[in-house]
mmCIF file as gemmi writes it, N, C-alpha and C atoms, coordinates in Angstrom:
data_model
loop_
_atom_site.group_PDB
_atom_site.id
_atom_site.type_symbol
_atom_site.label_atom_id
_atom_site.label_alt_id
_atom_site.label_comp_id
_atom_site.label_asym_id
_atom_site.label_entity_id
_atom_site.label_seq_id
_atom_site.pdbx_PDB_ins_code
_atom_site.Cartn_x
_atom_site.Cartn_y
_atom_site.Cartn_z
_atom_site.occupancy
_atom_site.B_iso_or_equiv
_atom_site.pdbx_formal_charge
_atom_site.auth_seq_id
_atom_site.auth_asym_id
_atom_site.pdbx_PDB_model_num
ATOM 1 N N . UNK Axp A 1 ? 0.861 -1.176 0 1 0 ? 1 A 1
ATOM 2 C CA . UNK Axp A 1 ? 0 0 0 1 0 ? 1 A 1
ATOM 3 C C . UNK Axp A 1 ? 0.902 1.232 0 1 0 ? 1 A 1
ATOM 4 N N . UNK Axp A 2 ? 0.318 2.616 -0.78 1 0 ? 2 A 1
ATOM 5 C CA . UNK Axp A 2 ? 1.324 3.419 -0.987 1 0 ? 2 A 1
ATOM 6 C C . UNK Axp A 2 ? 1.094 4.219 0.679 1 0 ? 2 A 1
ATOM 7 N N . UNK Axp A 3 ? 2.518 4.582 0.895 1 0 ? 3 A 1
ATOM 8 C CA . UNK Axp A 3 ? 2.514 5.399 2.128 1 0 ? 3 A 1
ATOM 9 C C . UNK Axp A 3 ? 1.691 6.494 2.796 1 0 ? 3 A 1
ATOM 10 N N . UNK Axp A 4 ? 1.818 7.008 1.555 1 0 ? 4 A 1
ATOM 11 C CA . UNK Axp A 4 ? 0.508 8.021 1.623 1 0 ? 4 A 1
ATOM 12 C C . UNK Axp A 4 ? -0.691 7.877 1.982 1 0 ? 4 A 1
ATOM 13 N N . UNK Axp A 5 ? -1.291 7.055 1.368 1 0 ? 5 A 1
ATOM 14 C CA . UNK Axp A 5 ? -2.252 6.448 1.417 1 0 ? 5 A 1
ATOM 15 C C . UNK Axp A 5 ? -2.617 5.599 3.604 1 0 ? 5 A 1
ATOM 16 N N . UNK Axp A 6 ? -1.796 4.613 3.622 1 0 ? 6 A 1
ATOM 17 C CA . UNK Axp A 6 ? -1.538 4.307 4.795 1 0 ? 6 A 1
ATOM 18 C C . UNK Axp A 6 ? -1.569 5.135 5.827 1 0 ? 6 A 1
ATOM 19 N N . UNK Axp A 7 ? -0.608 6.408 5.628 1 0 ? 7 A 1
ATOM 20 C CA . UNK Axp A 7 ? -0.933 7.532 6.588 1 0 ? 7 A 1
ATOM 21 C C . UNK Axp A 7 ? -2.073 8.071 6.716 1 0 ? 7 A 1
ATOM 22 N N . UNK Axp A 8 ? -2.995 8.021 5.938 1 0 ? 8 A 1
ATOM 23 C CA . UNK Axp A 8 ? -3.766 8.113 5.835 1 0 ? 8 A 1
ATOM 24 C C . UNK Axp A 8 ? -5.186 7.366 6.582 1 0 ? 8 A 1
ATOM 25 N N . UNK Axp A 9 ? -4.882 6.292 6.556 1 0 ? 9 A 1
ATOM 26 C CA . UNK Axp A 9 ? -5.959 5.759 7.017 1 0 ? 9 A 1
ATOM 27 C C . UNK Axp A 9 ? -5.913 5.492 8.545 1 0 ? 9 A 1
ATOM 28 N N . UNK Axp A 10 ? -4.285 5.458 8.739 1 0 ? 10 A 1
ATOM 29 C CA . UNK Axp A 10 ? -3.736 5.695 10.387 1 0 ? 10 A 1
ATOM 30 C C . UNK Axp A 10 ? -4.842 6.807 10.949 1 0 ? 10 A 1
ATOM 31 N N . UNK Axp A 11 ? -4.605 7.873 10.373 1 0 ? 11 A 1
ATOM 32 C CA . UNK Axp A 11 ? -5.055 9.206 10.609 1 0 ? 11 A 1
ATOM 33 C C . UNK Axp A 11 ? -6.219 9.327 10.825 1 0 ? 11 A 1
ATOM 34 N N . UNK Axp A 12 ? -7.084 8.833 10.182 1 0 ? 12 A 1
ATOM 35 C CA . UNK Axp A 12 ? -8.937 8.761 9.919 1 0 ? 12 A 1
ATOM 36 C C . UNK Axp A 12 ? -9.026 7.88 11.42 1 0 ? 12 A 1
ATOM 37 N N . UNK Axp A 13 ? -8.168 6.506 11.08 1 0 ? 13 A 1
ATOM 38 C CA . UNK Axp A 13 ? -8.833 5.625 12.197 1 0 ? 13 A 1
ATOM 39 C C . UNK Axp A 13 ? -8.833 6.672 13.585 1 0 ? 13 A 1
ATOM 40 N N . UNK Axp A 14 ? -7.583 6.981 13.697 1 0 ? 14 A 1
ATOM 41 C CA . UNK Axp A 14 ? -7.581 7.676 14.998 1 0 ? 14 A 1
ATOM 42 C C . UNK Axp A 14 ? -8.792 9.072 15.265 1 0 ? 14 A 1
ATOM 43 N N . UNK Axp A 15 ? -8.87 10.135 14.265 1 0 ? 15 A 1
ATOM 44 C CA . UNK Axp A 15 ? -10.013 10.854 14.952 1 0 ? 15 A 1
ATOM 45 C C . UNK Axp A 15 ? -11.388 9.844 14.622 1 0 ? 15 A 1
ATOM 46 N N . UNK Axp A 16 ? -11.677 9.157 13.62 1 0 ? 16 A 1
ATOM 47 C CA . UNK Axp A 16 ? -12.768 8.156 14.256 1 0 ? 16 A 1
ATOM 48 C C . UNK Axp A 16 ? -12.744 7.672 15.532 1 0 ? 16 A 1
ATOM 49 N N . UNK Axp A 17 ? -12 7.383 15.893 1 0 ? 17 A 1
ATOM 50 C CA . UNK Axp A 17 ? -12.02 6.715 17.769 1 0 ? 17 A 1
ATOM 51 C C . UNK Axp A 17 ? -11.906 7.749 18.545 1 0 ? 17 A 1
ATOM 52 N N . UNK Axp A 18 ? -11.462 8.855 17.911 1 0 ? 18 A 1
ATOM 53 C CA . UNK Axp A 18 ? -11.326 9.886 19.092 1 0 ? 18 A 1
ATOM 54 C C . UNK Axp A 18 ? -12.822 10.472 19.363 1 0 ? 18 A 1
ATOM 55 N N . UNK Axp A 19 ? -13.267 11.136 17.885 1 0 ? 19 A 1
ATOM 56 C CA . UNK Axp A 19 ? -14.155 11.35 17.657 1 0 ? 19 A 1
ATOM 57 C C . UNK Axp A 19 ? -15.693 10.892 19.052 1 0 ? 19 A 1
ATOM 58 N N . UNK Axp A 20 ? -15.331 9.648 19.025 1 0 ? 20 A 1
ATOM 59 C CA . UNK Axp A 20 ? -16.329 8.164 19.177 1 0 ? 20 A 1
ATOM 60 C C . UNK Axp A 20 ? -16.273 8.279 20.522 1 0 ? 20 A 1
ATOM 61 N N . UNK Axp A 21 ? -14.899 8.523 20.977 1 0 ? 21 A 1
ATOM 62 C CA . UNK Axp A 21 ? -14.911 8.95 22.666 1 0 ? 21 A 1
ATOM 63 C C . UNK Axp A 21 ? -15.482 10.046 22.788 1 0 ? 21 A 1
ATOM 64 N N . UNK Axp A 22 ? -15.371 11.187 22.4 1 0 ? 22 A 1
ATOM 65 C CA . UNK Axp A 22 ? -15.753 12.468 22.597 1 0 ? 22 A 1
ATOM 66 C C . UNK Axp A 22 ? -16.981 12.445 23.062 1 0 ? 22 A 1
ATOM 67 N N . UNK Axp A 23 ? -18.015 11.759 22.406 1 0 ? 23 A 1
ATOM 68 C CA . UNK Axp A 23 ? -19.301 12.006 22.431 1 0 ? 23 A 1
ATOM 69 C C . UNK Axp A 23 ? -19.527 10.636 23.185 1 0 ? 23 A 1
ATOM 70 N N . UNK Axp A 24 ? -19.128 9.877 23.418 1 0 ? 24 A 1
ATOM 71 C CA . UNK Axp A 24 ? -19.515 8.661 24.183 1 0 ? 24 A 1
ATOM 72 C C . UNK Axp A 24 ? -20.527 7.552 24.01 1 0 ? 24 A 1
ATOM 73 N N . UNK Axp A 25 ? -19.689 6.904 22.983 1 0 ? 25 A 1
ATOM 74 C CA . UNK Axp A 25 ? -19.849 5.844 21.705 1 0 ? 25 A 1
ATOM 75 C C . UNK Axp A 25 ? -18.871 4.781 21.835 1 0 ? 25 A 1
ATOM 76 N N . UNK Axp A 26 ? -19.319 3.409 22.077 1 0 ? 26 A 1
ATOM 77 C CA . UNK Axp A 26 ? -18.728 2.674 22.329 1 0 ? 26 A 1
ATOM 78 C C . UNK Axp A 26 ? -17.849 1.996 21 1 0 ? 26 A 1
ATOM 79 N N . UNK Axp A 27 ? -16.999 1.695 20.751 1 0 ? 27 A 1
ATOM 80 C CA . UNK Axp A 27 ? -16.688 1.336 18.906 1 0 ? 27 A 1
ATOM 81 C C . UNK Axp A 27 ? -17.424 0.288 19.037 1 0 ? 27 A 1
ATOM 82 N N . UNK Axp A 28 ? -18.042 -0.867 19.785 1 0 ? 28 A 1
ATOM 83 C CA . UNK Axp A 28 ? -18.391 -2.453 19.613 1 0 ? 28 A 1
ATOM 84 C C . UNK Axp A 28 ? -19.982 -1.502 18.861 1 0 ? 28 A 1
ATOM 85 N N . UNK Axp A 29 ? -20.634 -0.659 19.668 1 0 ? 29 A 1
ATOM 86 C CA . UNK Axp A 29 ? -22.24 -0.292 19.241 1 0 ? 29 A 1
ATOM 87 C C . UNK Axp A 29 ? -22.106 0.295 18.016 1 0 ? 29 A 1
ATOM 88 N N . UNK Axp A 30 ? -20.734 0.978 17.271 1 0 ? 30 A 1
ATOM 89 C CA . UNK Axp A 30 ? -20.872 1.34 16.083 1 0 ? 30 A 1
ATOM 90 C C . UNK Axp A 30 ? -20.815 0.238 15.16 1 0 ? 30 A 1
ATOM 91 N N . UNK Axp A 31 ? -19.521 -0.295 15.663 1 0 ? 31 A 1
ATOM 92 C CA . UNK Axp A 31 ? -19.583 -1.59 14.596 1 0 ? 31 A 1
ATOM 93 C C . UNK Axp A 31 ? -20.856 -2.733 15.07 1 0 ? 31 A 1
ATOM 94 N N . UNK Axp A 32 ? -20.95 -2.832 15.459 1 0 ? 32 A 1
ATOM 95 C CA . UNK Axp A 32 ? -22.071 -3.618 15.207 1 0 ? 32 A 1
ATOM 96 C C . UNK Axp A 32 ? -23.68 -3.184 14.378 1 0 ? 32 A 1
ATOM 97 N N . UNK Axp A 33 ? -23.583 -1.785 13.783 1 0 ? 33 A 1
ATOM 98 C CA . UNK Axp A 33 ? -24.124 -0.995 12.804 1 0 ? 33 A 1
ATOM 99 C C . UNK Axp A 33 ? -24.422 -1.56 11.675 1 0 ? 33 A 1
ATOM 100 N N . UNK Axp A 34 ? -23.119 -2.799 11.021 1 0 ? 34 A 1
ATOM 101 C CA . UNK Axp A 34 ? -22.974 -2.91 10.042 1 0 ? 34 A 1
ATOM 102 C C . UNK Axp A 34 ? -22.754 -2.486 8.936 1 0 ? 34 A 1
ATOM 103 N N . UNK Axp A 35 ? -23.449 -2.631 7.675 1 0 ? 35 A 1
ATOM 104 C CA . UNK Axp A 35 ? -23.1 -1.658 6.411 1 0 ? 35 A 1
ATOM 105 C C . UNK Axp A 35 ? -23.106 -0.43 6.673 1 0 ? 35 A 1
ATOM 106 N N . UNK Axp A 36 ? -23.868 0.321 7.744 1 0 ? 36 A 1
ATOM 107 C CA . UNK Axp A 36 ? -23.734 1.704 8.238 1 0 ? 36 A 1
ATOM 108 C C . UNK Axp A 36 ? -22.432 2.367 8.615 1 0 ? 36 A 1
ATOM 109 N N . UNK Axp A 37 ? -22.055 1.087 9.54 1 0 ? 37 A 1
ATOM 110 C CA . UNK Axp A 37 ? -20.618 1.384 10.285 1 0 ? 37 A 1
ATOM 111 C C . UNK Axp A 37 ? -18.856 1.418 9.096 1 0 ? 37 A 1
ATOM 112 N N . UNK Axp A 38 ? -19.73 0.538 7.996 1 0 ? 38 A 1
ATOM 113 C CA . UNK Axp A 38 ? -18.591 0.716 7.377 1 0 ? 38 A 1
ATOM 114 C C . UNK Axp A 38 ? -18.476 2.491 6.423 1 0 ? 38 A 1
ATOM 115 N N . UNK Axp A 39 ? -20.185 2.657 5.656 1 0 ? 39 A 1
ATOM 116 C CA . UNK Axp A 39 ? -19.979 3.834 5.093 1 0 ? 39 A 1
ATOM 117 C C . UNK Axp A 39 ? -19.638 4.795 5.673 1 0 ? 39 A 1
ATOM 118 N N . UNK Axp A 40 ? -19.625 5.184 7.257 1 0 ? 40 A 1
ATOM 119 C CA . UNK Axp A 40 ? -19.504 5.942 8.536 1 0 ? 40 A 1
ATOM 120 C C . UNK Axp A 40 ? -17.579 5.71 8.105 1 0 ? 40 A 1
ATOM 121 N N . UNK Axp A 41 ? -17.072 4.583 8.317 1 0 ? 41 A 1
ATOM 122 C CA . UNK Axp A 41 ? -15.616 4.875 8.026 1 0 ? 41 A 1
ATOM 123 C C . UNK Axp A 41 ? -15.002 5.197 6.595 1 0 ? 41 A 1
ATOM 124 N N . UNK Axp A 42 ? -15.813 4.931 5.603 1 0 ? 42 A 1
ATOM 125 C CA . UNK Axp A 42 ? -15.551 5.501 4.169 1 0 ? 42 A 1
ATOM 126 C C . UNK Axp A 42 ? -15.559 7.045 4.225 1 0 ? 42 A 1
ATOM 127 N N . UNK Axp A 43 ? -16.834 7.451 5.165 1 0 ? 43 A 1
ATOM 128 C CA . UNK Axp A 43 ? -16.827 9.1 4.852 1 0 ? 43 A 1
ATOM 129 C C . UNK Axp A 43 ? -15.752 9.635 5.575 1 0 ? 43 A 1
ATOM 130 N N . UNK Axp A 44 ? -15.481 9.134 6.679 1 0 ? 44 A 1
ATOM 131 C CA . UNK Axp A 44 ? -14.224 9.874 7.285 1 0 ? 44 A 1
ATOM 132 C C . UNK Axp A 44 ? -13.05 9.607 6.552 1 0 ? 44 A 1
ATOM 133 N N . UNK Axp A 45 ? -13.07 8.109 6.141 1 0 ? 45 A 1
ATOM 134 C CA . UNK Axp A 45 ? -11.335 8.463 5.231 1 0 ? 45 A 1
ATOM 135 C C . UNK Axp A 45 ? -11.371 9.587 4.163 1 0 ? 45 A 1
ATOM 136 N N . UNK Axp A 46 ? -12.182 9.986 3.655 1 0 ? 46 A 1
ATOM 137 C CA . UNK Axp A 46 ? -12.286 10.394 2.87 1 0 ? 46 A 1
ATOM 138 C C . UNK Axp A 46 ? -12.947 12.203 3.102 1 0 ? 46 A 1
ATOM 139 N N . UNK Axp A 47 ? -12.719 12.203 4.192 1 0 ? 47 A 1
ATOM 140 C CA . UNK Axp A 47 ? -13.291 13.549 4.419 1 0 ? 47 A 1
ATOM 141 C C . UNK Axp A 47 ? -12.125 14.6 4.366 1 0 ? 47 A 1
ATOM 142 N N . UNK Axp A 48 ? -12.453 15.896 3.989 1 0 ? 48 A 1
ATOM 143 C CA . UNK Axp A 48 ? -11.345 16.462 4.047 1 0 ? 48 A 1
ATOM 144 C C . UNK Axp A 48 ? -10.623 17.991 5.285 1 0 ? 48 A 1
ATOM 145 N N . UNK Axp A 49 ? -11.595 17.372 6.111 1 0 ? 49 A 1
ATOM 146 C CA . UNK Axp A 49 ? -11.453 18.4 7.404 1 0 ? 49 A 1
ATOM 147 C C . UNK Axp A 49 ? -10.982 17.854 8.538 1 0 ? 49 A 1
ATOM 148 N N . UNK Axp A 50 ? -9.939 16.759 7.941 1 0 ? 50 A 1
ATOM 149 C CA . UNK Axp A 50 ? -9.089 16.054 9.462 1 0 ? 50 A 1
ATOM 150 C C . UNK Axp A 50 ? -8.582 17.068 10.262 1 0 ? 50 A 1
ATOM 151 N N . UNK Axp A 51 ? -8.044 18.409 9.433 1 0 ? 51 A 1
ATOM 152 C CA . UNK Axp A 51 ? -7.667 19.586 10.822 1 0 ? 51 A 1
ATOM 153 C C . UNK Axp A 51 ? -8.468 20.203 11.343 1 0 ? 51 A 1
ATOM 154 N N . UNK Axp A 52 ? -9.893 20.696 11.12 1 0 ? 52 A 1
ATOM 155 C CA . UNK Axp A 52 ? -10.687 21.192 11.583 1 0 ? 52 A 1
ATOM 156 C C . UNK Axp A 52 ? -11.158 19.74 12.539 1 0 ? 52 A 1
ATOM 157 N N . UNK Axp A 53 ? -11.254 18.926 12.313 1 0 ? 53 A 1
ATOM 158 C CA . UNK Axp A 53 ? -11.442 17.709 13.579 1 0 ? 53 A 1
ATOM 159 C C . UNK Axp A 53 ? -10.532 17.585 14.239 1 0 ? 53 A 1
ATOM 160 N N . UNK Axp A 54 ? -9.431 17.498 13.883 1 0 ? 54 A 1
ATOM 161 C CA . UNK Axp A 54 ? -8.34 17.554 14.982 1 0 ? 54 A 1
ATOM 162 C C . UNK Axp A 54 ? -8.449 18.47 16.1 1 0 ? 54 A 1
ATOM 163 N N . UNK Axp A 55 ? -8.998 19.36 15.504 1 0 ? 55 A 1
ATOM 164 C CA . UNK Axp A 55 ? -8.646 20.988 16.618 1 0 ? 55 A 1
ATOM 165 C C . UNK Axp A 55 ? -9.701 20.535 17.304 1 0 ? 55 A 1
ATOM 166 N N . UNK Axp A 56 ? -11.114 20.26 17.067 1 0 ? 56 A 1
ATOM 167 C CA . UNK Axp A 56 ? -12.412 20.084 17.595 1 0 ? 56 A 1
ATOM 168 C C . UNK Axp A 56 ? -11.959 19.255 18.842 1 0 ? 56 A 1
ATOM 169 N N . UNK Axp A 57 ? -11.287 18.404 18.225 1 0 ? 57 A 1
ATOM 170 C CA . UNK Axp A 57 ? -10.957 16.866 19.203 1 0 ? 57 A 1
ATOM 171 C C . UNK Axp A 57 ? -10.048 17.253 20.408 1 0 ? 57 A 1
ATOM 172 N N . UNK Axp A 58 ? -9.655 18.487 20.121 1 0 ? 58 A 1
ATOM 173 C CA . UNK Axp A 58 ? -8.506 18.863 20.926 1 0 ? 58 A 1
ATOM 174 C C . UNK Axp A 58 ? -9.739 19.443 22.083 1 0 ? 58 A 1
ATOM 175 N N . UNK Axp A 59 ? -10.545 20.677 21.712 1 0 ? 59 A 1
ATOM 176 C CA . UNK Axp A 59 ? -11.6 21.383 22.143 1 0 ? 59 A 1
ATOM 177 C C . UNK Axp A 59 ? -12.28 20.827 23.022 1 0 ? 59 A 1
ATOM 178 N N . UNK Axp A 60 ? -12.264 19.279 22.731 1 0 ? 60 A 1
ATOM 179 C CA . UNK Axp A 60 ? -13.701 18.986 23.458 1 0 ? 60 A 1
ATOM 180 C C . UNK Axp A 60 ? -13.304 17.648 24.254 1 0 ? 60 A 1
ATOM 181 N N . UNK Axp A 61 ? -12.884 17.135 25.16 1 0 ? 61 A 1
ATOM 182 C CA . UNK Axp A 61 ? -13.024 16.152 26.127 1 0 ? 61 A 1
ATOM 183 C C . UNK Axp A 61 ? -14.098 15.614 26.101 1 0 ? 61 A 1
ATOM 184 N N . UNK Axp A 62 ? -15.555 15.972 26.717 1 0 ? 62 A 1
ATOM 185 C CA . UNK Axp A 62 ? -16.764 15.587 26.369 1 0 ? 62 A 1
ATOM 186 C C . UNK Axp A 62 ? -18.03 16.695 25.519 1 0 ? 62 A 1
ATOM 187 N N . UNK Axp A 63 ? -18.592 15.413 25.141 1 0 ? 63 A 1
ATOM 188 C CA . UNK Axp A 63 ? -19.436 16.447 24.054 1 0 ? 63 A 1
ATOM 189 C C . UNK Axp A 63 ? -21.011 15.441 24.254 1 0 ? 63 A 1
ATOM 190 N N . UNK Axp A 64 ? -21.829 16.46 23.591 1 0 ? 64 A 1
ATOM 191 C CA . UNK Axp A 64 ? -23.341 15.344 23.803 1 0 ? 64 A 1
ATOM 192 C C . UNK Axp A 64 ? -23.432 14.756 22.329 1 0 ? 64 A 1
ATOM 193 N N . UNK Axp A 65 ? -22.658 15.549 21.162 1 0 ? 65 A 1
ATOM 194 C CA . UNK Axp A 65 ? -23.203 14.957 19.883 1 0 ? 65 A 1
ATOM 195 C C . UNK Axp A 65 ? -21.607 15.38 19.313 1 0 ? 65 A 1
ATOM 196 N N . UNK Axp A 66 ? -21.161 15.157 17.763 1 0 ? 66 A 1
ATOM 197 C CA . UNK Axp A 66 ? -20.381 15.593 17.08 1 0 ? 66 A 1
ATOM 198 C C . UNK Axp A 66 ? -20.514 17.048 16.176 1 0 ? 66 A 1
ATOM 199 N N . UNK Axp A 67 ? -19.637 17.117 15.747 1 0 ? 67 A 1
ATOM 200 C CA . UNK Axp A 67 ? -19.735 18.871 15.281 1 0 ? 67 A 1
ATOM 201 C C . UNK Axp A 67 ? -19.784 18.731 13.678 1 0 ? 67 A 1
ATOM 202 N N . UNK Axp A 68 ? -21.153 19.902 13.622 1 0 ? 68 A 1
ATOM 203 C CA . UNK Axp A 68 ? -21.798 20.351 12.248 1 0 ? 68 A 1
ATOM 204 C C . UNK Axp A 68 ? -21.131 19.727 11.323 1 0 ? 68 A 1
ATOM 205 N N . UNK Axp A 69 ? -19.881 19.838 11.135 1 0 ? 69 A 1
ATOM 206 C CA . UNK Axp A 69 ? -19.262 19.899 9.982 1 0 ? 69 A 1
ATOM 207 C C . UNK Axp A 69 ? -18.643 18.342 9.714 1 0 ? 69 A 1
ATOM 208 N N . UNK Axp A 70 ? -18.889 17.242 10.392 1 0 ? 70 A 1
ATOM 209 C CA . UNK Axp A 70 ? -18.537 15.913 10.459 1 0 ? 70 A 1
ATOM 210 C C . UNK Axp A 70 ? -19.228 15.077 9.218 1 0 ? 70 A 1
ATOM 211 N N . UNK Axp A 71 ? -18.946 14.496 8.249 1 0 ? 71 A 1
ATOM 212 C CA . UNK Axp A 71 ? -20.15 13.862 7.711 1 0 ? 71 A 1
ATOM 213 C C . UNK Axp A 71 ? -20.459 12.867 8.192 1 0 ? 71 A 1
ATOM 214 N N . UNK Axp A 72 ? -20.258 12.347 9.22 1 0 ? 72 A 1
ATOM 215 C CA . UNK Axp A 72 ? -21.026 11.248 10.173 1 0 ? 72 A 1
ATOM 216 C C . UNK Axp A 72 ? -21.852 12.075 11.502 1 0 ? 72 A 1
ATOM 217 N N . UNK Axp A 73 ? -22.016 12.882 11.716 1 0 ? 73 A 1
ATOM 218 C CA . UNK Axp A 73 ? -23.032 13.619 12.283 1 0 ? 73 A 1
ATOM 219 C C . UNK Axp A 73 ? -24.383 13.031 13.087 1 0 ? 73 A 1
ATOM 220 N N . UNK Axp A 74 ? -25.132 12.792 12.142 1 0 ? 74 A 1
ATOM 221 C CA . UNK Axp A 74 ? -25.987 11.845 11.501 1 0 ? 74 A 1
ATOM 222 C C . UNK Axp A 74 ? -25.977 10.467 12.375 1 0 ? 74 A 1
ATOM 223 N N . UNK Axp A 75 ? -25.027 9.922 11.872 1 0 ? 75 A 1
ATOM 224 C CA . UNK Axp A 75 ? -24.385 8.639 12.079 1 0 ? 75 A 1
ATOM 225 C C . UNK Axp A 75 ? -24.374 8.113 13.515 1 0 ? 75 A 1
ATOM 226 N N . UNK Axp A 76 ? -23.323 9.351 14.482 1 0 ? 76 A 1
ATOM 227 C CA . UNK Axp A 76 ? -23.022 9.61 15.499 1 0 ? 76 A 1
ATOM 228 C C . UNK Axp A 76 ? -23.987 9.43 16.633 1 0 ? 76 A 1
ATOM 229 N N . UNK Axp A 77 ? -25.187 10.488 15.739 1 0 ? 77 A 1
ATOM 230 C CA . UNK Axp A 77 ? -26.633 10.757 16.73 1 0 ? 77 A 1
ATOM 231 C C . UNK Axp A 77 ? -27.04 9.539 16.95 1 0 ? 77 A 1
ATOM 232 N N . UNK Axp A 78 ? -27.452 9.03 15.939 1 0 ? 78 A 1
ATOM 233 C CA . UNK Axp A 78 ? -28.547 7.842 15.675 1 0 ? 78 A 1
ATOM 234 C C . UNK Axp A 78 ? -27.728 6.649 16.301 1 0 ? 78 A 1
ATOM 235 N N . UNK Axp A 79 ? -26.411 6.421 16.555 1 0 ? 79 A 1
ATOM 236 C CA . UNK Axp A 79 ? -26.121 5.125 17.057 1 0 ? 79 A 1
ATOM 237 C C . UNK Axp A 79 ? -26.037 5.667 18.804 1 0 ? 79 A 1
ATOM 238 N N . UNK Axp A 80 ? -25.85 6.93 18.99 1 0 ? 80 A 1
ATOM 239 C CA . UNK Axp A 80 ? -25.891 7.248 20.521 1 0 ? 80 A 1
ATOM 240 C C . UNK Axp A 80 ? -27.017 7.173 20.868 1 0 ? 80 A 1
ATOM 241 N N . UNK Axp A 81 ? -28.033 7.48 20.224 1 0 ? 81 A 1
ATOM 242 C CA . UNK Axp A 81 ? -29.894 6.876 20.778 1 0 ? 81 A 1
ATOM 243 C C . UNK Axp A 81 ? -29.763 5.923 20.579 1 0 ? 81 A 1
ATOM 244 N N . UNK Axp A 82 ? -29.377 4.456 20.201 1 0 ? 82 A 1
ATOM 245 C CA . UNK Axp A 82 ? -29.77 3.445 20.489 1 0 ? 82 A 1
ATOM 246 C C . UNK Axp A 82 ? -28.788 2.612 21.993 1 0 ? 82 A 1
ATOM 247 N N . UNK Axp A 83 ? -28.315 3.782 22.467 1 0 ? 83 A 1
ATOM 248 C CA . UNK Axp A 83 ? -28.012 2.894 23.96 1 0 ? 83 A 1
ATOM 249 C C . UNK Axp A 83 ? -27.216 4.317 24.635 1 0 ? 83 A 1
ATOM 250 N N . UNK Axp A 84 ? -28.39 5.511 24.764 1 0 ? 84 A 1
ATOM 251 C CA . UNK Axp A 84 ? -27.594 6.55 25.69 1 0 ? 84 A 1
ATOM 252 C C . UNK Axp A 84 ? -26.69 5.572 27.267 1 0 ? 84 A 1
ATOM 253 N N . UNK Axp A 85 ? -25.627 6.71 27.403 1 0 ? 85 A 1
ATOM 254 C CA . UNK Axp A 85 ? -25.443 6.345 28.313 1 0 ? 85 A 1
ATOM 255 C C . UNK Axp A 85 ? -25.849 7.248 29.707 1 0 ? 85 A 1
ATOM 256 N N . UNK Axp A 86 ? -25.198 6.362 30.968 1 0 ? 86 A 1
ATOM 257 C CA . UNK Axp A 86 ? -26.234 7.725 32.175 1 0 ? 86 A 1
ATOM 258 C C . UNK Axp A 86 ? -27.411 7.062 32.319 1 0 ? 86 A 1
């Protein structure tokens, strides 16, 4: 795999999990989403505001949802209603 590329997906995985903590999302309840959980990691590799998430990620320790500009947003909400925590 080209390097680039690899760094790349290093990169995604990590604010995906960071992301996932932030708002308080277990990774087993995302992945277990299925085909959801995978297009949820397609849009982030592929998103192009890893620094504007980075900084967010930096911003926020805890959060109730993810920020506007995420294209898993959406995603985020709907798998945190199916098992709030608290």
């Amino acid at each position: 795999m080209r390097i680039w590329l690899r760094r790349r997906f290093e990169r995604q995985a990590r604010l995906m999990g960071a992301m996932m903590e932030r708002i308080g999302i277990e990774p087993e309840l995302a992945a277990s989403r299925g085909r959801l959980y995978d297009a949820a990691n397609r849009r982030c590799l592929w998103c192009a505001a890893h620094e504007e998430c980075g900084r967010w990620i930096e911003q926020h320790q805890n959060a109730e949802r993810g920020p506007d500009f995420c294209p898993n947003a959406t995603f985020f909400e709907h798998t945190k209603q199916m098992h709030p925590k608290g």
